[in-house]
C-alpha positions in Angstrom: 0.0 0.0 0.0 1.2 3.5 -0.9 -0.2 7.2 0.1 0.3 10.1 -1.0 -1.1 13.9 -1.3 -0.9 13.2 -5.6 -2.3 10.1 -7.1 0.9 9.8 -9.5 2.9 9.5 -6.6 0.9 7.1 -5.0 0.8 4.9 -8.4 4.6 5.7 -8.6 5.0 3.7 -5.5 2.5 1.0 -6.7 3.8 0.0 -10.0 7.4 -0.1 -7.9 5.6 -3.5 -5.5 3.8 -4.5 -8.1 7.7 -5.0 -9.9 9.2 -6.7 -7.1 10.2 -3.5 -5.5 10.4 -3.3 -1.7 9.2 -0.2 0.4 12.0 1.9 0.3 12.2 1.4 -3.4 8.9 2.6 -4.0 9.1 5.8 -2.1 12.4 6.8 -3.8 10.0 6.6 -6.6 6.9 8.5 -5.0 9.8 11.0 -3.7 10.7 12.0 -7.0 7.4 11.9 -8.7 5.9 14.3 -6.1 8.7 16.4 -6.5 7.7 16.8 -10.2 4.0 16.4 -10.3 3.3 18.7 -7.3 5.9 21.3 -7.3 4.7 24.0 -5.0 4.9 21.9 -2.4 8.4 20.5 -2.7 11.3 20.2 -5.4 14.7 18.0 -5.2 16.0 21.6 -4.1 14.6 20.8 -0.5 15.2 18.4 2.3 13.3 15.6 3.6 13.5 13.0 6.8 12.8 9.0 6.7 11.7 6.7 8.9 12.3 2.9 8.0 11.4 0.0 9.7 12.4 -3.4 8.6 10.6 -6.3 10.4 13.2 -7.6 13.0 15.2 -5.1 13.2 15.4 -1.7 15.0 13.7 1.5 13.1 16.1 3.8 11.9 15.9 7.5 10.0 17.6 9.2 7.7 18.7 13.2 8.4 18.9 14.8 4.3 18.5 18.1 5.9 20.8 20.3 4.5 22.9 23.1 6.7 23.7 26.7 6.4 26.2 27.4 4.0 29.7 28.6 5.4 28.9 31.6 4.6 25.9 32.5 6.2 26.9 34.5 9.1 25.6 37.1 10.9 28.3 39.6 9.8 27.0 38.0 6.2 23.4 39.2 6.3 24.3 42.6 8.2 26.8 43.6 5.0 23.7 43.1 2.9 21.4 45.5 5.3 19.7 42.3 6.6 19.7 42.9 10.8 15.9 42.0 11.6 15.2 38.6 10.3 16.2 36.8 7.0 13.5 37.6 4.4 11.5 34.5 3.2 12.2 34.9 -0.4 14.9 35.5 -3.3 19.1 34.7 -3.0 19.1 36.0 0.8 16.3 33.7 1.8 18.8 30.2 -0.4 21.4 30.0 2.6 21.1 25.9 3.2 22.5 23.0 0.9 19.2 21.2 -0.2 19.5 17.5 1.4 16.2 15.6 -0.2 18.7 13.8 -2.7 21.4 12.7 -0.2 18.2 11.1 1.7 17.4 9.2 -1.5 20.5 7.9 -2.2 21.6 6.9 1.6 17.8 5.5 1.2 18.4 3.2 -2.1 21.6 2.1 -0.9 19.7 0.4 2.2 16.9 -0.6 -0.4 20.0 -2.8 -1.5 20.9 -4.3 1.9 18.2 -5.5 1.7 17.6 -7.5 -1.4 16.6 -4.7 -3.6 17.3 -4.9 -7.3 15.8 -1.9 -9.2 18.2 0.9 -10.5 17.9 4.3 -9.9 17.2 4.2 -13.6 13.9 2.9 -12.8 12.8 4.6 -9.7 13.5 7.9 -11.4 11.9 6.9 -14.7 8.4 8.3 -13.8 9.3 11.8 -12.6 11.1 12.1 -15.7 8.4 11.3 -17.8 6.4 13.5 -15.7 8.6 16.3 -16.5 9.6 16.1 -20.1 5.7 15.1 -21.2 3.6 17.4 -18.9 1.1 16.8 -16.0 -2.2 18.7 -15.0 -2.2 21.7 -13.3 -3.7 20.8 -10.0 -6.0 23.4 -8.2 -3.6 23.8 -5.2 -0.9 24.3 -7.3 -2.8 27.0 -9.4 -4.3 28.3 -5.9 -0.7 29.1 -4.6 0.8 30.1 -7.7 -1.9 32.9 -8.3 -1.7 33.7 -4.7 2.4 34.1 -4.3 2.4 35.5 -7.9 3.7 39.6 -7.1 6.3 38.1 -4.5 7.7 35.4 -6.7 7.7 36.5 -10.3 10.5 38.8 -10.3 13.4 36.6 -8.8 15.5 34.4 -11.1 14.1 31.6 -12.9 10.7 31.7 -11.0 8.7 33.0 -14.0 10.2 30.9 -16.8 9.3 27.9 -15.0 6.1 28.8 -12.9 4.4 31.2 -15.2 4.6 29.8 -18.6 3.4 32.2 -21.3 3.9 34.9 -18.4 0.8 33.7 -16.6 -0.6 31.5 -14.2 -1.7 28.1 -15.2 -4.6 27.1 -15.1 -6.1 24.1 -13.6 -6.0 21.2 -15.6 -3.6 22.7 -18.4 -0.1 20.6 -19.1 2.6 21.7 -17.6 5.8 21.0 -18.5 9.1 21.0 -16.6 11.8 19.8 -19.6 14.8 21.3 -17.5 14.0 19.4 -14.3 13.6 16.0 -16.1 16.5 16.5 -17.5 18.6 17.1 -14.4 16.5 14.0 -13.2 17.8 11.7 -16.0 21.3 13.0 -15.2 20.9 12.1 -11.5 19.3 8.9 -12.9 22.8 8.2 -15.6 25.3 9.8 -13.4 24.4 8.9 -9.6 22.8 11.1 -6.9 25.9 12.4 -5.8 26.4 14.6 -9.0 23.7 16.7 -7.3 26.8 17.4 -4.6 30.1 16.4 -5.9 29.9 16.6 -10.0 28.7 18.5 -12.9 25.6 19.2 -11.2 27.4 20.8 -8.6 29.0 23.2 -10.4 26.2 24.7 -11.9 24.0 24.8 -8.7 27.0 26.7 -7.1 27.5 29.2 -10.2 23.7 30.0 -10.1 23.3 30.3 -6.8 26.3 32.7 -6.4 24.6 34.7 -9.4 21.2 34.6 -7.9 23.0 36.4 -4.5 22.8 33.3 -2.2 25.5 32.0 0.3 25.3 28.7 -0.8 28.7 27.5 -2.7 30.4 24.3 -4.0 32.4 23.2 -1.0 28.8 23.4 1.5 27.3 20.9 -1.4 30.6 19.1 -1.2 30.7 18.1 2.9 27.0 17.4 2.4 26.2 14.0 3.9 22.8 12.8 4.8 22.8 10.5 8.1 21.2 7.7 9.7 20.1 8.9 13.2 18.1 6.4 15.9 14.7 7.8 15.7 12.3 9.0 19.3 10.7 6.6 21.2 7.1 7.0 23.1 6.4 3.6 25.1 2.2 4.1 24.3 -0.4 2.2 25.9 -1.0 1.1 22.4 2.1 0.0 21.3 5.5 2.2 20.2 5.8 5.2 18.3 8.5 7.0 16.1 9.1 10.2 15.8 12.1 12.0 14.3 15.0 13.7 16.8 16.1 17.3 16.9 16.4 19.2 14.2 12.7 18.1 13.8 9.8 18.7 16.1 9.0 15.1 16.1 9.2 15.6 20.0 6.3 17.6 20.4 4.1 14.9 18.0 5.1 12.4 20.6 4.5 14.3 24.1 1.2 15.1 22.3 0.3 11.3 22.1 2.2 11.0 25.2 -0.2 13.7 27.4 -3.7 12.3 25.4 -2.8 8.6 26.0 -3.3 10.2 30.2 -6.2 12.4 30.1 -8.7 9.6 29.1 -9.8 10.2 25.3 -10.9 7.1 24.7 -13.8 8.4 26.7 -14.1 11.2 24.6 -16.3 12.1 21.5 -13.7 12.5 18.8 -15.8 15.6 17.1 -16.9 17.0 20.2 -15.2 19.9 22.4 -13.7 18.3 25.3 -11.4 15.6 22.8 -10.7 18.8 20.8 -9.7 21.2 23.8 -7.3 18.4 25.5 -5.7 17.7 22.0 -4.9 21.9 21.9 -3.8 22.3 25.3 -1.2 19.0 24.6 0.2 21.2 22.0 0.8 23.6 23.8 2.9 22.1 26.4 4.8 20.7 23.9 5.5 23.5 21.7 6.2 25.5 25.0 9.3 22.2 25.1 9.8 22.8 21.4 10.7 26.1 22.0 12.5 26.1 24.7 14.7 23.1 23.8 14.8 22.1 20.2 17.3 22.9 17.5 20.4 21.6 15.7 20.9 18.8 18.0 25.3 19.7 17.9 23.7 23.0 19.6 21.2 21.1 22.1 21.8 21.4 26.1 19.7 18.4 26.5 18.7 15.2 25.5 15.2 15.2 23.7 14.6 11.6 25.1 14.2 12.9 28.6 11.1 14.4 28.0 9.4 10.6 26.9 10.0 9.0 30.1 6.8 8.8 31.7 7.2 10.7 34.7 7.5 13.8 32.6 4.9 13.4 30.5 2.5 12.3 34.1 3.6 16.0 35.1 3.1 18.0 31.6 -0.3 16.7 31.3 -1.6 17.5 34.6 -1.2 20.8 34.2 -3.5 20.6 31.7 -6.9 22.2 32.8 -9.7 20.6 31.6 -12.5 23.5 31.3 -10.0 26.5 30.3 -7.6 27.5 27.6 -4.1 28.4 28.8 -2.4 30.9 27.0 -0.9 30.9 23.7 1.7 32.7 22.2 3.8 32.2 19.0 4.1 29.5 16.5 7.5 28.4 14.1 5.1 29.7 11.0 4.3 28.0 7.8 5.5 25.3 5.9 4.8 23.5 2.9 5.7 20.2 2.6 4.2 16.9 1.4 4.2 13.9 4.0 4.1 9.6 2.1 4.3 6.2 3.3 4.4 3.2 1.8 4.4 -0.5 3.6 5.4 -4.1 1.1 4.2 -7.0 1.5 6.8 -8.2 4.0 5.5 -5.6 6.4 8.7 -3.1 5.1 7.3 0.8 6.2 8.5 4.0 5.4 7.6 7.4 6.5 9.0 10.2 4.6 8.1 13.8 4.3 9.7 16.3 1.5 9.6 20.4 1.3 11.1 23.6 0.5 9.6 25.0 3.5 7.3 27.6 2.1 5.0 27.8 -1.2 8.0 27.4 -3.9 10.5 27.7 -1.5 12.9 30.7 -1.9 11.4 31.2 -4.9 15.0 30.9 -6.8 14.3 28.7 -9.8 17.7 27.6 -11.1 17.9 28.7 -14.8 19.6 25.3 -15.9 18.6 22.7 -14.4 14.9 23.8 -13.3 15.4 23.5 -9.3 13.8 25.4 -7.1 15.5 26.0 -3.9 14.3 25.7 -0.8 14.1 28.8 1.8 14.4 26.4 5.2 17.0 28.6 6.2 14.8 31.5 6.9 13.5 29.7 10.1 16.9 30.6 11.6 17.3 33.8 14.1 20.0 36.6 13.3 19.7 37.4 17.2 23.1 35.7 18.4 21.4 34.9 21.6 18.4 33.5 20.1 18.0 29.1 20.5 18.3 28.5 16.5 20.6 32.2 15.6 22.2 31.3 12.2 25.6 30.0 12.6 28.0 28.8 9.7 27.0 24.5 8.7 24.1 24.8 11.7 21.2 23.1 10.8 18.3 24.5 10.4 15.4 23.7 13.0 13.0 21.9 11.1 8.9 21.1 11.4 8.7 18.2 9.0 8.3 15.0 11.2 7.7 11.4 9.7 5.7 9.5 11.9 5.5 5.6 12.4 3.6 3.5 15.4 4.8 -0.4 16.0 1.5 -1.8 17.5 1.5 -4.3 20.4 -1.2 -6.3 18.5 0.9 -6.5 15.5 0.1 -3.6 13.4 2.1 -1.5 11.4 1.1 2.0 10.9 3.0 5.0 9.0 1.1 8.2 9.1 1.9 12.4 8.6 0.9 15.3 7.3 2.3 18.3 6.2 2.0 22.1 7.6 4.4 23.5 9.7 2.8 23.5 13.6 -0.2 21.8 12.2 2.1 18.9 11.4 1.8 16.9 15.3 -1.7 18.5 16.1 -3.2 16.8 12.6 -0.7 13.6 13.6 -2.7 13.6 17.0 -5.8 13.7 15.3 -5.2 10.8 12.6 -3.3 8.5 15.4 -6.3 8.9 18.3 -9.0 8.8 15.9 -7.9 5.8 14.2 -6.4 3.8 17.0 -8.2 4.8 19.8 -11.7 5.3 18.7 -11.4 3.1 15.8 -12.3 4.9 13.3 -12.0 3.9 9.7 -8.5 5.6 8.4 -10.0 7.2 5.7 -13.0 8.5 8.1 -10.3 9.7 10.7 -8.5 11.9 7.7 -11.6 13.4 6.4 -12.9 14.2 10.0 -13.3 17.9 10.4 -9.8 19.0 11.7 -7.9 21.8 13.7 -5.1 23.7 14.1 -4.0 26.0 16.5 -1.2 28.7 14.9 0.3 29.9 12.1 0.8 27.6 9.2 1.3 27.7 5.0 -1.0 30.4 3.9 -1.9 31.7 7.4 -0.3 34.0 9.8 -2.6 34.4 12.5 -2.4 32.3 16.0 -5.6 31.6 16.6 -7.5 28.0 17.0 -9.1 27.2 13.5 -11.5 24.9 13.3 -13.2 23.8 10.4 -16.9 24.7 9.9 -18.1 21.0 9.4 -17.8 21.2 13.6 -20.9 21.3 15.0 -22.0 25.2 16.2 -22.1 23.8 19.9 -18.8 22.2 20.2 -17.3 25.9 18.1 -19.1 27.6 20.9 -18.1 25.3 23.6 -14.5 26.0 22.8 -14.9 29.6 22.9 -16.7 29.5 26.1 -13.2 27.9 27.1 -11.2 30.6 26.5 -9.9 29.7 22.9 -9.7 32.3 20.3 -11.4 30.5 17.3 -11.5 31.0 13.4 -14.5 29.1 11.3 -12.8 27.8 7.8 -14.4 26.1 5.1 -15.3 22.6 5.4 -12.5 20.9 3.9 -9.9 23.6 4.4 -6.7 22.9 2.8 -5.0 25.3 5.6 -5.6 22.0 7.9 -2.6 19.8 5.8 -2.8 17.2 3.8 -3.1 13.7 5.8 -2.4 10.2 5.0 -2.1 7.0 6.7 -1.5 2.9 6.0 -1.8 0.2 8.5 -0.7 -3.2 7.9 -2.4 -5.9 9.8 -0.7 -9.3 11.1 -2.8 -11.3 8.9 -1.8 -9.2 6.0 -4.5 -7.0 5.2 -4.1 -3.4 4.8 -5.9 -0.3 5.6 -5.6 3.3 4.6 -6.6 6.9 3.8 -5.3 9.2 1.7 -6.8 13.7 2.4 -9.9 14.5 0.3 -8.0 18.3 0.8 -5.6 16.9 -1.4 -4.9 15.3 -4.6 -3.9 12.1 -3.4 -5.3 8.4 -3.7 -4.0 5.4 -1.6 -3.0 2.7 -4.2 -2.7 -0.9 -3.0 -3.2 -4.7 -4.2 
């Protein structure tokens, strides 16, 4: 089974098993494809995290987040004027390596430890048909391209590749992206790494220099993505994975850790008490987030501490149960896209792909079609800030894969992508689907929330979709929250997805009616 936010992705993945193709095979395939076929939410000019779980052995991740150039400095930003924070778009705004393809290679390479056969040749071959032949406009991507038009159109490359004919495309009209499939058949002929160390290199590095980023040859050069021993929550339920610092995967996992105390299997999963304790879990665990996590080279503690269960006893019960604590700031938007795929032999993976906002930094490379990401802007240029932009720090990062190991046998991969919104809808699709038993599909398309900021939004207030019924909205204003009333299915709320494999070999799943994704399975 295979989920994803597009349908081609999905298939991508499918026609991969249906080959012979384990899981991590397939979602090199889905990786790329999404990168081409939904291209305002992510590009090979972005980074991505993995988790992997092969049965009898331990789940590991892969880090392909790329780090701040060498030259990104302080001193850097405040020769350019730059002293308040690092604008979200244009050269300025390009100031991290992009890891996503050092994550795909580190990713095939443990494809073929274990048994896999399929060359990059093939896993590629979709995206760059995809690319050279044209796919249909979808109406998020023609959403957010009309939307970030007058911000994006002027810096390099953006127009040529975004605004065909100099305007926006329209929904259902071919696009075509020759450039990128190009570069993808290169990567496909000459081997990943030519994206760091080769002839792919050197042009990334020449255009990025021209385009006014810090970004040069030798940062692409020391790039390595890494395999890192992914968070641990010991659940009532079973075990579940989360990514370590630079993610927030910590705060997905105190969520489940607080809601797994408080009793929600009592709950009505639409109704205002299960939706109050699920806000006030986020909080206390952004108010951790906040506090604690960033490039884990620059961490004073040990995100693991905060999973052992006397910690989590003491966060959730400060939670009050009739009234909203207060609420601050979030970490802001993020565009992302969040698959999983699970074999046959009970192989998962969950990955999640961005460039951090809509189109990234905007920066379309003129050669090879990339467009690079702009994760760097989530660092601080106050020195005395948690994540203040040093020289190869990682950035701090919202994208979390998530992955639960059931004590009934079940495997389950499940994410979703928008910035804080990420572990709230994670909460939502894990407790509705495991703890309630909803149907997977049902859980996705259950009216959502999400308190903060996140892609398109930049208010901090609770939304809640209007398919909530008017007393539970009310209920949770009489509590103190401040709420917003979107449309029904709101595409602000992320795009969710889950698969669960059962012991006796069946599989369930549900892809986001807010997006363009299918499951795929046989």
């Amino acid at each position: 089974m295979a989920v994803a936010p597009h349908s081609l992705a999905s298939q991508s993945a499918l026609a991969v098993l249906r080959e012979g193709g384990n899981a991590i095979e397939a979602m090199v395939a889905a990786a790329a494809t999404i990168a081409v076929v939904y291209p305002h939410m992510n590009s090979i000019g972005g980074d991505s995290f993995w988790l992997v779980h092969v049965p009898g052995r331990d789940v590991r991740g892969i880090d392909a987040c790329g780090a701040a150039a060498q030259a990104a400095s302080l001193q850097w930003y405040r020769d350019r004027g730059i002293t308040g924070s690092i604008p979200f778009r244009g050269g300025v705004a390009a100031n991290t390596v992009a890891g996503t393809i050092s994550g795909w290679g580190l990713a095939h390479e443990a494809a073929r430890e274990i048994g896999g056969r399929l060359p990059l040749s093939r896993l590629l071959a979709d995206a760059i048909h995809y690319a050279r032949t044209g796919i249909p406009v979808t109406r998020s991507q023609h959403f957010n391209t009309r939307q970030k038009r007058k911000e994006l159109e002027t810096l390099p490359g953006f127009a040529d590749v975004f605004l065909p004919g100099g305007e926006v495309p329209a929904t259902g009209a071919p696009f075509l992206q020759p450039k990128l499939g190009a570069t993808l058949e290169r990567l496909a002929t000459a081997g990943l790494d030519d994206f760091y160390r080769g002839a792919l290199a050197r042009s990334f590095a020449t255009e990025l220099a021209a385009a006014g980023a810090p970004v040069a040859l030798a940062d692409l050069e020391s790039h390595r993505a890494q395999w890192r021993a992914p968070l641990v929550l010991e659940h009532s339920l079973g075990r579940v994975y989360n990514m370590p610092p630079p993610t927030q995967g910590l705060v997905s996992l105190l969520i489940l850790g607080q809601l797994d105390r408080l009793g929600i299997d009592r709950l009505d999963p639409l109704g205002a008490d299960y939706v109050h304790l699920c806000v006030e879990a986020a909080k206390r665990a952004f108010m951790i987030r906040d506090r604690h996590i960033t490039d884990p080279a620059y961490m004073t503690v040990d995100p693991a501490s905060f999973l052992v269960p006397k910690v989590i006893d003491e966060v959730a019960a400060r939670i009050d149960r009739s009234r909203a604590a207060p609420w601050g700031a979030g970490k802001g938007p993020a565009d992302t896209i969040w698959m999983g795929v699970i074999d046959g032999a009970g192989r998962a993976v969950s990955f999640i792909q961005s460039v951090y906002h809509e189109f990234g930094s905007g920066v379309v490379l003129g050669s090879s079609g990339v467009c690079w990401q702009n994760r760097g802007c989530s660092f601080s240029l106050n020195a005395a800030a948690r994540n203040a932009l040093e020289p190869r720090r990682k950035p701090f990062h919202t994208l979390n894969p998530a992955m639960a190991l059931l004590k009934d046998g079940r495997t389950m991969v499940y994410g979703n992508m928008g910035g804080d919104g990420q572990p709230q809808t994670q909460s939502a699709v894990f407790t509705r689907t495991l703890v309630h038993g909803m149907n997977p599909a049902a859980a996705i398309a259950a009216p959502r929330w999400l308190l903060g900021r996140t892609w398109g939004q930049t208010t901090e207030t609770l939304k809640l979709e209007g398919r909530f019924a008017p007393e539970v909205i009310a209920e949770l204003r009489r509590r103190g929250h401040e709420v917003d009333v979107f449309q029904d299915f709101d595409e602000t709320m992320g795009h969710a997805g889950c698969a669960i494999h059962h012991p006796n070999g069946n599989f369930e799943g549900g892809s986001d009616p807010r997006s363009d994704g299918t499951v795929a399975a046989f």
